[in-house]
NUSEFI-699622 format. One record per residue: residue number from 0; x negated, y negated, z of N, C-alpha, C, O in turn. Coordinates in steps of 0.05 Angstrom, whole numbers, plus 5000, padded with zeros to 4 digits. Atoms other than C-alpha are relative to their C-alpha. Last residue first. Example, Ala and Ser with C-alpha at 12.3 -4.5 7.8 and 13.67 -1.06 7.14 Angstrom:
// NUSEFI-699622
seq=1	n.xx=5016	n.yy=5024	n.zz=4999	ca.xx=4727	ca.yy=5021	ca.zz=5143	c.xx=5015	c.yy=4978	c.zz=5014	o.xx=5005	o.yy=4956	o.zz=5018
seq=0	n.xx=4982	n.yy=5024	n.zz=5000	ca.xx=4754	ca.yy=5090	ca.zz=5156	c.xx=4982	c.yy=4976	c.zz=5000	o.xx=4961	o.yy=4976	o.zz=5013
This chain:
// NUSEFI-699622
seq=65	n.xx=4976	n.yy=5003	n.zz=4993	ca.xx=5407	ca.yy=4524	ca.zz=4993	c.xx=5015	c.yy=4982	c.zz=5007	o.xx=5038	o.yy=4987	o.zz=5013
seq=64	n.xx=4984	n.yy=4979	n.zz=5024	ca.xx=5331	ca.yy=4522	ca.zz=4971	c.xx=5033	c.yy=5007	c.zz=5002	o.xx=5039	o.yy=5019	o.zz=4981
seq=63	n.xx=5005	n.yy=5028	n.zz=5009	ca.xx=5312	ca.yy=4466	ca.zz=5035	c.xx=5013	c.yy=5021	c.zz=4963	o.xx=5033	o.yy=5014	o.zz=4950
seq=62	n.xx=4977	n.yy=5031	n.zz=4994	ca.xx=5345	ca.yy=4513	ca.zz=5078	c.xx=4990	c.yy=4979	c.zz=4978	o.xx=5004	o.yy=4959	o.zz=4975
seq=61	n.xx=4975	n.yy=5000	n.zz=5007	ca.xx=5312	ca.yy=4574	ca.zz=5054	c.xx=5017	c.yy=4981	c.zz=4993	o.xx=5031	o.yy=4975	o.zz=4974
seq=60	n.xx=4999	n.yy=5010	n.zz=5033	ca.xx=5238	ca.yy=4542	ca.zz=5053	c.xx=5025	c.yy=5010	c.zz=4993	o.xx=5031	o.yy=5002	o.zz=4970
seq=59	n.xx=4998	n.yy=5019	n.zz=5016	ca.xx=5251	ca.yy=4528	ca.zz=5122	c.xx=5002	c.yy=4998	c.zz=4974	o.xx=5013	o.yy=4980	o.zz=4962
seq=58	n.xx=4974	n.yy=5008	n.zz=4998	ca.xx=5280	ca.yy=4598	ca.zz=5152	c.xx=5004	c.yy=4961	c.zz=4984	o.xx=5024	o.yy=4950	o.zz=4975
seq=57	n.xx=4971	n.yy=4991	n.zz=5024	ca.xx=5226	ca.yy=4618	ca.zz=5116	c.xx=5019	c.yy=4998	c.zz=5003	o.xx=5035	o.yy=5002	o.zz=4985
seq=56	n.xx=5013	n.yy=5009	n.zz=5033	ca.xx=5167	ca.yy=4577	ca.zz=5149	c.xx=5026	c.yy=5004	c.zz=4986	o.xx=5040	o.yy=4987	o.zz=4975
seq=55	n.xx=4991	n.yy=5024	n.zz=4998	ca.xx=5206	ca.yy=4587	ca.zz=5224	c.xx=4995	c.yy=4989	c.zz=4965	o.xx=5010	o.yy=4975	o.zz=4952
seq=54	n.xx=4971	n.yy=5003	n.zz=5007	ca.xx=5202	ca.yy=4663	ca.zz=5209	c.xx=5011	c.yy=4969	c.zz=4999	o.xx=5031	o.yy=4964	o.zz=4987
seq=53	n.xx=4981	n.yy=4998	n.zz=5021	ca.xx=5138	ca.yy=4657	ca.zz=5191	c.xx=5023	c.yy=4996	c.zz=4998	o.xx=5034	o.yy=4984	o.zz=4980
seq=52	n.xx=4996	n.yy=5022	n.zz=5022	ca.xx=5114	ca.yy=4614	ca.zz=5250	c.xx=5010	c.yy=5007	c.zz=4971	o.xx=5019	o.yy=4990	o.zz=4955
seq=51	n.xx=4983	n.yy=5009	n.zz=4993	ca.xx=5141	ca.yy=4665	ca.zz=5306	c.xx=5003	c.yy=4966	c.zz=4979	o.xx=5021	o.yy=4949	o.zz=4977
seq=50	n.xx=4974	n.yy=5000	n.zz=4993	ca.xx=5107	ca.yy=4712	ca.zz=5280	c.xx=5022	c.yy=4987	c.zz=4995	o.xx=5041	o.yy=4992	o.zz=4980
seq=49	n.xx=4987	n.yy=4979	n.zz=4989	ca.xx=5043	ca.yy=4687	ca.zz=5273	c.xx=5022	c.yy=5003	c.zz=4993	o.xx=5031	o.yy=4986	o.zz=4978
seq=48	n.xx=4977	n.yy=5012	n.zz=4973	ca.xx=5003	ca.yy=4654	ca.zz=5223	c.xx=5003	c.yy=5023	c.zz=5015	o.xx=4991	o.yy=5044	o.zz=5012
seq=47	n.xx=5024	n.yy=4995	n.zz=4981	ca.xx=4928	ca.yy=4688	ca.zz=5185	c.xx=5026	c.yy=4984	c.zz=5021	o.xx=5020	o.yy=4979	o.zz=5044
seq=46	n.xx=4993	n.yy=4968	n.zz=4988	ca.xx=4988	ca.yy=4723	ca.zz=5126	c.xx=4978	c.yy=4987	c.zz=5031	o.xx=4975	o.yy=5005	o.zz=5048
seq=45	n.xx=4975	n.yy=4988	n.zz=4988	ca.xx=5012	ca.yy=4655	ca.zz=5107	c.xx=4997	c.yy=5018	c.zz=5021	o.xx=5009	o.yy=5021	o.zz=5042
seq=44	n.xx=4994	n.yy=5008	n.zz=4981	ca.xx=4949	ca.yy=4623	ca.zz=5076	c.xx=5020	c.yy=5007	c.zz=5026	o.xx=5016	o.yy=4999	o.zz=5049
seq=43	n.xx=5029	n.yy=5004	n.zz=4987	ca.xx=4922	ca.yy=4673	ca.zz=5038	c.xx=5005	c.yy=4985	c.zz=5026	o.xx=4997	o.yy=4993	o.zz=5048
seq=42	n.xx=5017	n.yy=4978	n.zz=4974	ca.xx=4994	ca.yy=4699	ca.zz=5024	c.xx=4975	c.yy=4989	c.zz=5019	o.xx=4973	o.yy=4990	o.zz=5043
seq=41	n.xx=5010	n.yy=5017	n.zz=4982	ca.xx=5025	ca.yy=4631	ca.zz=4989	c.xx=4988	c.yy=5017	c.zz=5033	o.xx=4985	o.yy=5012	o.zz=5057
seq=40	n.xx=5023	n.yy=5024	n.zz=5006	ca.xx=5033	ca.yy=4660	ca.zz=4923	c.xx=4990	c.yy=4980	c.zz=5023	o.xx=4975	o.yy=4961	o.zz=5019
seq=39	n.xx=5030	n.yy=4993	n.zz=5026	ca.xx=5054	ca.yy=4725	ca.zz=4946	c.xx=4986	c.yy=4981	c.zz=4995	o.xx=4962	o.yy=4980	o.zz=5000
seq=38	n.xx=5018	n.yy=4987	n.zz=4979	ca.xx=5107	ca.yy=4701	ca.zz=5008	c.xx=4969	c.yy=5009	c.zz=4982	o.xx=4946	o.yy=5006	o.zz=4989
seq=37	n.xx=5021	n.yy=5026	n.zz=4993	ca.xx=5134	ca.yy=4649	ca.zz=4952	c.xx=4983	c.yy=5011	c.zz=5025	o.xx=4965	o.yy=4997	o.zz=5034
seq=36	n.xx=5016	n.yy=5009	n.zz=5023	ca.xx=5153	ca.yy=4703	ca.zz=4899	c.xx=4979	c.yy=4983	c.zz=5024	o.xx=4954	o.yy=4981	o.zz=5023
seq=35	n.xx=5015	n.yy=4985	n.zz=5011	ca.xx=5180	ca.yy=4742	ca.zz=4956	c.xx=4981	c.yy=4991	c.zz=4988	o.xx=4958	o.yy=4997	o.zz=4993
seq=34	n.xx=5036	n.yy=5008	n.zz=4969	ca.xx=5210	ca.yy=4680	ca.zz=4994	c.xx=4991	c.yy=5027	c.zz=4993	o.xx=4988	o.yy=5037	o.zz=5015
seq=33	n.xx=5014	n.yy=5001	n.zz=5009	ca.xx=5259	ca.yy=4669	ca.zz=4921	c.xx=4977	c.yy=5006	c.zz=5019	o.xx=4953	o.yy=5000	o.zz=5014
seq=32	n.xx=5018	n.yy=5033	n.zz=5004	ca.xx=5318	ca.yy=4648	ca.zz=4947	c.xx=4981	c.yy=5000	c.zz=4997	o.xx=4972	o.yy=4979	o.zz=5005
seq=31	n.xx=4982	n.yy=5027	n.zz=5017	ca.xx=5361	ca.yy=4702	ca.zz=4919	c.xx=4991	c.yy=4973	c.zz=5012	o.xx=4998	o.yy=4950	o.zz=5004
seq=30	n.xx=4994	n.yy=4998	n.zz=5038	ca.xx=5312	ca.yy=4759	ca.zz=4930	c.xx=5015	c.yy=4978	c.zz=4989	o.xx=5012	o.yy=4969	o.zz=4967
seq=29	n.xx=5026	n.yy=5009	n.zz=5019	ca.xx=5296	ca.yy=4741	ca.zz=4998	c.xx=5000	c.yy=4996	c.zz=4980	o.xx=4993	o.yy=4975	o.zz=4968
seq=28	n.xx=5007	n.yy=5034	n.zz=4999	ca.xx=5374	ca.yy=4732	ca.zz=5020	c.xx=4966	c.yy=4996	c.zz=4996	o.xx=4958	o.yy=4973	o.zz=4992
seq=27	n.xx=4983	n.yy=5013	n.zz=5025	ca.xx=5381	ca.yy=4810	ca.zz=4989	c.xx=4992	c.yy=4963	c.zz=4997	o.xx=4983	o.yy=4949	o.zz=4978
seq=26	n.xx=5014	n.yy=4993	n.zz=5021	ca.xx=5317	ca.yy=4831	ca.zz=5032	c.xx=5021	c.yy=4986	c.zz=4969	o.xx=5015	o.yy=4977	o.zz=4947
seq=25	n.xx=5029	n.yy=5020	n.zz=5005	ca.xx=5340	ca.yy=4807	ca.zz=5093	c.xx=4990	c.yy=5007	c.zz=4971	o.xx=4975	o.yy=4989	o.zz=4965
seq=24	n.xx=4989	n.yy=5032	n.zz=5004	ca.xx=5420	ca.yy=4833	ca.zz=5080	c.xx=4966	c.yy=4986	c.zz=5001	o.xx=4961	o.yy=4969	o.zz=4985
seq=23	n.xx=4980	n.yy=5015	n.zz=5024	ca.xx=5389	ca.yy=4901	ca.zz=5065	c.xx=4999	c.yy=4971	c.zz=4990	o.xx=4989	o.yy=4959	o.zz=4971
seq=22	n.xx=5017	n.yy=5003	n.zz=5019	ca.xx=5341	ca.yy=4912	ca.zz=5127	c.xx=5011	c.yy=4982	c.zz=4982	o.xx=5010	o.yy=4957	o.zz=4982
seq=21	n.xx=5013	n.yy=4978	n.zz=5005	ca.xx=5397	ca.yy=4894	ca.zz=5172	c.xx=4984	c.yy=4984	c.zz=4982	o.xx=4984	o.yy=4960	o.zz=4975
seq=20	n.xx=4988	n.yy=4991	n.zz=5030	ca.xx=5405	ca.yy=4830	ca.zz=5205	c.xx=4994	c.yy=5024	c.zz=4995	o.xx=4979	o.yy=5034	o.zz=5011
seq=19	n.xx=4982	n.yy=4978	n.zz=5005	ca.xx=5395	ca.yy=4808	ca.zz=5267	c.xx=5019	c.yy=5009	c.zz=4980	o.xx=5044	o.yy=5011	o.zz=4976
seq=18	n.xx=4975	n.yy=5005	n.zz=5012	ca.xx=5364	ca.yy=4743	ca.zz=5255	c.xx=5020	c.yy=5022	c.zz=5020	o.xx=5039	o.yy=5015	o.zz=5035
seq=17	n.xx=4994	n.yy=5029	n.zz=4997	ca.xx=5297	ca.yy=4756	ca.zz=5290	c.xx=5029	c.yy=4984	c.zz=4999	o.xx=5036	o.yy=4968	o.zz=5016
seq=16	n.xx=4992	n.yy=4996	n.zz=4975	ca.xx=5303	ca.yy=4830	ca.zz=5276	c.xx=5003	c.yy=4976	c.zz=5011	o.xx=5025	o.yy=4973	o.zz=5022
seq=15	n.xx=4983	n.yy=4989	n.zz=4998	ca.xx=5309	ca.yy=4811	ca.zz=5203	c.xx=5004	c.yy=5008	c.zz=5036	o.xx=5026	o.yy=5006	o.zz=5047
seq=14	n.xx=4978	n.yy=5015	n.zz=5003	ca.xx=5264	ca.yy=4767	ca.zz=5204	c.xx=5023	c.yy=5013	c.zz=5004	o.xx=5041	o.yy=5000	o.zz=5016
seq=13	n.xx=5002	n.yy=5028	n.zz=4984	ca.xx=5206	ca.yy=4798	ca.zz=5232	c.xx=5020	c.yy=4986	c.zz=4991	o.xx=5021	o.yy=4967	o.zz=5007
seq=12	n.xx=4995	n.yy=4981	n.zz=4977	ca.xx=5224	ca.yy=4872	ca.zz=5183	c.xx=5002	c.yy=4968	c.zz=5026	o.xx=5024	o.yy=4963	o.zz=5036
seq=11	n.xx=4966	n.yy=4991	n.zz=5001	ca.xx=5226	ca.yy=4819	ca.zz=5127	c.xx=5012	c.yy=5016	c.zz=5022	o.xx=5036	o.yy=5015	o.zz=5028
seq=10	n.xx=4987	n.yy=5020	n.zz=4999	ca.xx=5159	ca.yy=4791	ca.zz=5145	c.xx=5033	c.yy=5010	c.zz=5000	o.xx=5051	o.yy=5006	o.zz=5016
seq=9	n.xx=5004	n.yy=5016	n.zz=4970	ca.xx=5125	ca.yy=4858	ca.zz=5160	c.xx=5012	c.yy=4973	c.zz=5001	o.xx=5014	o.yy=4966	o.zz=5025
seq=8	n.xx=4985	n.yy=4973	n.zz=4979	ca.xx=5142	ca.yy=4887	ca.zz=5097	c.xx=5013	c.yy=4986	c.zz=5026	o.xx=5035	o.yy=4979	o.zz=5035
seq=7	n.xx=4965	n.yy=5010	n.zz=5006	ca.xx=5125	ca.yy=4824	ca.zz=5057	c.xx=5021	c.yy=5022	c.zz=5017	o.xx=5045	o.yy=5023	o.zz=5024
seq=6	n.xx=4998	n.yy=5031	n.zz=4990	ca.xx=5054	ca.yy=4826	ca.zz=5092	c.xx=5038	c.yy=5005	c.zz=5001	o.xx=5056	o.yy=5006	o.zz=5018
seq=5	n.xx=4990	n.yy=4994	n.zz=4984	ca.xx=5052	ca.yy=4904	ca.zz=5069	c.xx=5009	c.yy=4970	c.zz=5025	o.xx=5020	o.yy=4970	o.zz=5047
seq=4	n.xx=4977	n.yy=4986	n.zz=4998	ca.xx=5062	ca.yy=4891	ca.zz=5003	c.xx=5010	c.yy=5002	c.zz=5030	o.xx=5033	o.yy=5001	o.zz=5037
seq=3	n.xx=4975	n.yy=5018	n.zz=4998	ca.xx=5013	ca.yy=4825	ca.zz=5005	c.xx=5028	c.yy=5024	c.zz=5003	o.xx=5050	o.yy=5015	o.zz=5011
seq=2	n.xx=5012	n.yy=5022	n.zz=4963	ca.xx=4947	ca.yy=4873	ca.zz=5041	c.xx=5035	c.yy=4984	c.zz=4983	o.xx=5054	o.yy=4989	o.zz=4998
seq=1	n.xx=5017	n.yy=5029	n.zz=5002	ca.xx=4967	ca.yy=4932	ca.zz=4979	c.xx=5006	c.yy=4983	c.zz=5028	o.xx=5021	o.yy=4990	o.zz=5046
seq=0	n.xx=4983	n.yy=5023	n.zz=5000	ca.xx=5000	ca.yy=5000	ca.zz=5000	c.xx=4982	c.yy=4975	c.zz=5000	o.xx=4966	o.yy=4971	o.zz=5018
């Protein structure tokens, strides 16, 4: 498994318990605002946060995409 597959693992699994969502529903609201594309192109920097700053990152670049 590549270093960004398992990033996006680990982000969606942190959001989703975060939220309380299933898998599913985190992975559908990635896909339709795009925080796949933007977890890849913005790995280098992304993957050395914590936690508790992804989920704040993607609950931002949602909101500003919606």
């Amino acid at each position: 498994m590549s270093k960004t597959l398992q990033f996006k693992v680990f982000c969606i699994e942190a959001y989703k318990s975060a939220h309380n969502m299933t898998g599913y529903d985190a992975v559908k609201l990635f896909k339709k605002f795009g925080v796949l594309e933007y977890l890849d192109a913005c790995y280098d920097v992304l993957h050395t946060t914590g936690r508790d700053y992804l989920i704040d990152d993607i609950d931002r670049f949602i909101k500003v995409r919606s």
